[in-house]
N, C-alpha and C positions, 0 to 999 in steps of 0.2 A: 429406156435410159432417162433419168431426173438430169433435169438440168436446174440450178442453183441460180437464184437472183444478185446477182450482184449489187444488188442495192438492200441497205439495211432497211428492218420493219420500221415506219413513221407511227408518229401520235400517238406514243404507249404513255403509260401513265406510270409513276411510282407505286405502290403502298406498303405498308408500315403497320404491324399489329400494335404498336403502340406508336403516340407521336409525343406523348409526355412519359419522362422514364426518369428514376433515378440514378443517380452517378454510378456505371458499370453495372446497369440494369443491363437483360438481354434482351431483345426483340428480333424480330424477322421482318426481311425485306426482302418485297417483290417487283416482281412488272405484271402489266395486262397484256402480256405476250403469252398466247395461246399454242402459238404453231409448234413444229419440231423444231427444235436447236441445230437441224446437218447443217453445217457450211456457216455457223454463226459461232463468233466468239461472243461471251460475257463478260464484263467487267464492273463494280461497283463502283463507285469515286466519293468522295467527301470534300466537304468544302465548310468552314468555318468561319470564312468574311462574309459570308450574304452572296454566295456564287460568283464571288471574281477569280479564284484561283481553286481548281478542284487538283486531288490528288489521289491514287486508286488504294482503295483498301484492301490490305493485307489478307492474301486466302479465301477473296470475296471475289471468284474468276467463273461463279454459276447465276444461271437466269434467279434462284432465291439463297440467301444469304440469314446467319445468325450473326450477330452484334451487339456490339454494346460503345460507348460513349460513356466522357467524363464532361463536355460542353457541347452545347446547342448546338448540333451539326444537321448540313442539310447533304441529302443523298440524291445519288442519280445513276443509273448504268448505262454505260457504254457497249452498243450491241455494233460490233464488226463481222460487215457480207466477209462472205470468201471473197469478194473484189478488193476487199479492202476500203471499202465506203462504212464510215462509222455514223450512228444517231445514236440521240441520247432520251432514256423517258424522261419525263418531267421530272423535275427537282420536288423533293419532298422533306419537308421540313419537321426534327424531332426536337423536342426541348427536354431541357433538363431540369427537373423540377430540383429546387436545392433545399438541402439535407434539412431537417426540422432543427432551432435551436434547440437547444436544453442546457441550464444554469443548478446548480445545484447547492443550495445552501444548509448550516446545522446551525441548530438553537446553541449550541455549545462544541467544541471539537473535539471536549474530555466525555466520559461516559464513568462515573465514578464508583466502585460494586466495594464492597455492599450497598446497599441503601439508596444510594444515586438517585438524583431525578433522571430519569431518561431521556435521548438528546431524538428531538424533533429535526426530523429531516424535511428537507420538500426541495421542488423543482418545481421551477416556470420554462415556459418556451413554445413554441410553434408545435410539438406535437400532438396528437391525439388521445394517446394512450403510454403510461410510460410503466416498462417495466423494471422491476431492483433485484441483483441479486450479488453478492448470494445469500441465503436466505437465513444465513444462522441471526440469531439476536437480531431481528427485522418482524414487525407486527401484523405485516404483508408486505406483495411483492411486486402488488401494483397501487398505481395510481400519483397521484402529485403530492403525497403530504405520506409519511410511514413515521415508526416510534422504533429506534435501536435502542437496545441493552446489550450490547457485544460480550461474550467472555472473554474475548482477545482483542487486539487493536484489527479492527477489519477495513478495506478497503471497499466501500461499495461501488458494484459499475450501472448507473442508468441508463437503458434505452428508451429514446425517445421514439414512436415511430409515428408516420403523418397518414392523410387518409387516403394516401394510395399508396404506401408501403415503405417509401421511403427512411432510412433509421439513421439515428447519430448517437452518440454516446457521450459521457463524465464520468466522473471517478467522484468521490467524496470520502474522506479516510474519518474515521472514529476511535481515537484512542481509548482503550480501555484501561484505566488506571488504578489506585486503590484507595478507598475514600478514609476524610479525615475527621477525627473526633476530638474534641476537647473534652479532656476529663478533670479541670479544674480550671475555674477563674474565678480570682477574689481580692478584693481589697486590706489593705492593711495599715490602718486601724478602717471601717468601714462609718464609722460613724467619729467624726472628729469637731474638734472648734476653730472657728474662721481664721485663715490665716496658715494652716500646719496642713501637714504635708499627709500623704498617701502613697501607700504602695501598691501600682496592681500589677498582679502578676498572673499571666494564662500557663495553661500546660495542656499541648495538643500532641496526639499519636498519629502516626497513617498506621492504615492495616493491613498485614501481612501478605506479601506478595504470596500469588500460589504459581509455582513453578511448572511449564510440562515437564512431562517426565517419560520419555523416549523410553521404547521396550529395544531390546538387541540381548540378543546372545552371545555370550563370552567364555562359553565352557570347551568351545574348539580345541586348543584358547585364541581367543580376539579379543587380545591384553592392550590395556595401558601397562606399562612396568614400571614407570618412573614418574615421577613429575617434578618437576625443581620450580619454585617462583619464592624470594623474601624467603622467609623462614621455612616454607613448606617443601622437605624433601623427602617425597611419598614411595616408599616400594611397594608395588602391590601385584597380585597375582587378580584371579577371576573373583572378585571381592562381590560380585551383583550377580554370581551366581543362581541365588534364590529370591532374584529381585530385581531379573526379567534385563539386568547386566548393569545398573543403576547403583552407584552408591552415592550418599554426601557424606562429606567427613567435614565434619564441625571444629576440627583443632586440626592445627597448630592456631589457625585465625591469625594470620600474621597484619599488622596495624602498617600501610605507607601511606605517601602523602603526595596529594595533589599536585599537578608537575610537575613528577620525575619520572621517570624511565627507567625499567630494573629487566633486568633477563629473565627469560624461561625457557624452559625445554621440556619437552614431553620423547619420551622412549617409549614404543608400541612393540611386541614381541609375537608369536607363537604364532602369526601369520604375518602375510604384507597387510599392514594395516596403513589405514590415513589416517591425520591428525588434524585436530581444529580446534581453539581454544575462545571462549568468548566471554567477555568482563560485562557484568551488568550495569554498566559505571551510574545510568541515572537511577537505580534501584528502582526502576517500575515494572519487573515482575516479568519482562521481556528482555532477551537476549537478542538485539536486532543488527541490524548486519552492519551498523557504523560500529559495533561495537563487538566486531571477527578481531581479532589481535594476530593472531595466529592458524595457517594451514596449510596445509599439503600432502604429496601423496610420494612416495618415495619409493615405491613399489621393492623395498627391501625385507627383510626380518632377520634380527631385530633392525630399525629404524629410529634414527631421535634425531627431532626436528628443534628447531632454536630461533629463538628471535627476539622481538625486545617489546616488553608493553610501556608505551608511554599512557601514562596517566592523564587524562584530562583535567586544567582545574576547575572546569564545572562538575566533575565526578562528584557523588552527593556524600557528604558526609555521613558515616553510619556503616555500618555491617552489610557488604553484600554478596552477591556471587560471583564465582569463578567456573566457568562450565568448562570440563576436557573432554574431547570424544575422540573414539579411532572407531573406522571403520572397513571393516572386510575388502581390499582392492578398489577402493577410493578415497579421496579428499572426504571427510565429512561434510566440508561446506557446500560440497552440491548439495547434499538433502538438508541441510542446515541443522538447528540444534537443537529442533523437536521431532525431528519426523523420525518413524520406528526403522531399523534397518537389522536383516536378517542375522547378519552378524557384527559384533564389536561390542563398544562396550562407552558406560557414560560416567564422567564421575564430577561432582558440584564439592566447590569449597568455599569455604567462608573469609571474604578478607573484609579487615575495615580500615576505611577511606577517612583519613584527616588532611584538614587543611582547604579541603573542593567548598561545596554548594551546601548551605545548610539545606535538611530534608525539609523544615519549612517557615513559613516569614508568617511573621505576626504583625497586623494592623489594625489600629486604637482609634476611633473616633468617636465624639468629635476632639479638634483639638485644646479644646477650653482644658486651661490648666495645666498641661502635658508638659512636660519637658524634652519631650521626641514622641513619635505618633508612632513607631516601628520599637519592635523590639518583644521578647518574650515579656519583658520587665521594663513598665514605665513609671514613674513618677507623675501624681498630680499633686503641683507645687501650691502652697497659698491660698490655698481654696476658698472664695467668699462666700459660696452657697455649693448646694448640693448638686448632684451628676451624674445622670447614667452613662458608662460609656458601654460602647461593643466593640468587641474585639474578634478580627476574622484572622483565621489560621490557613493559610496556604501551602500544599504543595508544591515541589518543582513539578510538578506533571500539571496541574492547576484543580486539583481539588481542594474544594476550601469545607470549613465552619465556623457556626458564629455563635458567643454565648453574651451576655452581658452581665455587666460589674456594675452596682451603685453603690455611691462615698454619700 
């Protein structure tokens, strides 16, 4: 027959496979208790003041324990005889090493293609090693300093990690936008006599958005059948059949104007289709999600959805897009209004926008002689001596160029 001490094991000690760990790091904890466990409870405990107030850890009811902590806790287990007489091993102390900074800054927030300078990334901070991804239009994917040229507006994420493994993250977003050219500045007369006047006048382009162009099949049929907005009232069957279910129709190009609000409706047929409409209002070549008007999913057929686009008045003056999608047994805007989907169907129209954000601002310097320093067309009044000036062409996205004029 064993007979069981009533009195608990004395003088054990803690340990701890780590004692510095990062936030919801794991580690293992033990005791220097060798013997059999009959007749003995375990319990783990925690304490977070410096051992004035302990309280037992969840699911930590064995002589070793797995673990983790978010602040600098100290541990200790409670070993109870079958008498009911408890000791404790020694307190053992883990810290929490904290998370490495990381800061992330760009030489520029635009990335402007073609031609563009490229925008210089970099990162400072407590870490070691820091890695970028994701990796498109990125020069590499590690270190403190990389060079983007995006196709698209990308979101990069940094991890920073320290030299015991610890990681933290940022974000740094890169617009990709369309760069701008000037393809005339001149004066007029360019060569005059003191006193008289001068015209200069610049003329800049941006360049041509390139659209994605979503693949879906529409030959099911996984129709648009309708579309009503302004002048354009579309009936159409599986129009993108041969064109992966993608059409643009360039006419009617109905002309409205910057804050107002006009109706639309889209009708989807030949299955339950969803619907989603999206306006390009800053004409930067991207359909992004302030800029959803319209969607849903009605699980009918046929289906016509309706609702109202208000126009923004910073919408950019100029010709832009109108994206319609329906797709197979969903809202489009889950996948949003690039991404390929097995069935449905996409169709882009053209409107132009009066009244919003001119596409872009013209600046004259210096101001000797000027009559206004803005404008495509300024005036240099009176002129006593001669004058280069430069004139920089701005996008609403902020692509610029710069040429110079001398009177």
């Amino acid at each position: 027959m064993n007979v069981l001490s009533t009195n608990p094991p004395a003088g054990l000690t803690s340990n701890s496979t780590k004692t510095l760990v990062c936030i919801n790091e794991s580690f293992d904890l033990s005791t220097s208790y060798t013997g059999l466990p009959t007749g003995l409870t375990f319990q783990w405990q925690a304490s977070t003041d410096g051992g004035l107030t302990w309280n037992n850890v969840p699911s930590a009811a064995t002589p070793s324990v797995t673990t983790s902590e978010s602040v600098t806790t100290q541990y200790r287990c409670e070993i109870t005889s079958c008498g009911g007489a408890a000791g404790y091993s020694s307190p053992i102390l883990v810290s929490i090493q904290a998370p490495p900074s990381v800061t992330a800054t760009a030489s520029t927030p635009v990335y402007c293609a073609p031609n563009g300078a490229p925008v210089n990334l970099s990162v400072t901070g407590t870490g070691t090693t820091y890695a970028w991804s994701p990796a498109a239009g990125l020069s590499t994917q590690t270190g403190t300093s990389v060079v983007a040229t995006p196709s698209a507006t990308t979101i990069y994420t940094i991890t920073a990690t320290d030299a015991i493994g610890c990681t933290n993250t940022t974000t740094i977003s890169v617009t990709k936008a369309e760069s701008v050219s000037i393809s005339a500045a001149s004066a007029t007369p360019n060569v005059l006599c003191s006193g008289n006047n001068s015209v200069l006048l610049a003329s800049a382009t941006v360049a041509s958005e390139t659209y994605c162009q979503p693949s879906t099949s529409c030959t099911f049929p996984d129709i648009i059948s309708n579309v009503t907005f302004s002048t354009i009232s579309n009936n159409t069957a599986c129009n993108g059949a041969t064109t992966n279910g993608f059409t643009l129709f360039s006419a009617p190009n109905p002309t409205v104007t910057a804050g107002t609000s006009l109706p639309i409706s889209v009708t989807t047929s030949g299955d339950i289709e969803g619907a989603a409409v999206w306006f390009d209002f800053n004409n930067n070549g991207i359909f992004e999600t302030t800029e959803l008007v319209l969607n849903g999913f009605a699980g009918t057929n046929p289906a016509t959805y309706t609702g109202t686009v208000n126009i923004p008045v910073t919408a950019v003056n100029g010709t832009i897009r109108m994206r319609v999608r329906c797709t197979y047994n969903a809202d489009p805007n889950t996948i949003g209004p690039c991404a390929n989907a097995t069935f449905g169907e996409t169709e882009d129209y053209l409107v132009t926008i009066t009244g919003g954000a001119e596409p872009l601002t013209y600046a004259w310097s210096p101001a000797t002689f000027l009559n206004t320093s803005t404008g495509s067309s300024v005036t240099a009044a009176s002129m006593s001596s001669g004058q280069s000036y430069t004139v920089t062409a701005t996008s609403a996205a902020g692509c610029s160029a710069v040429d110079t004029v001398d009177v």
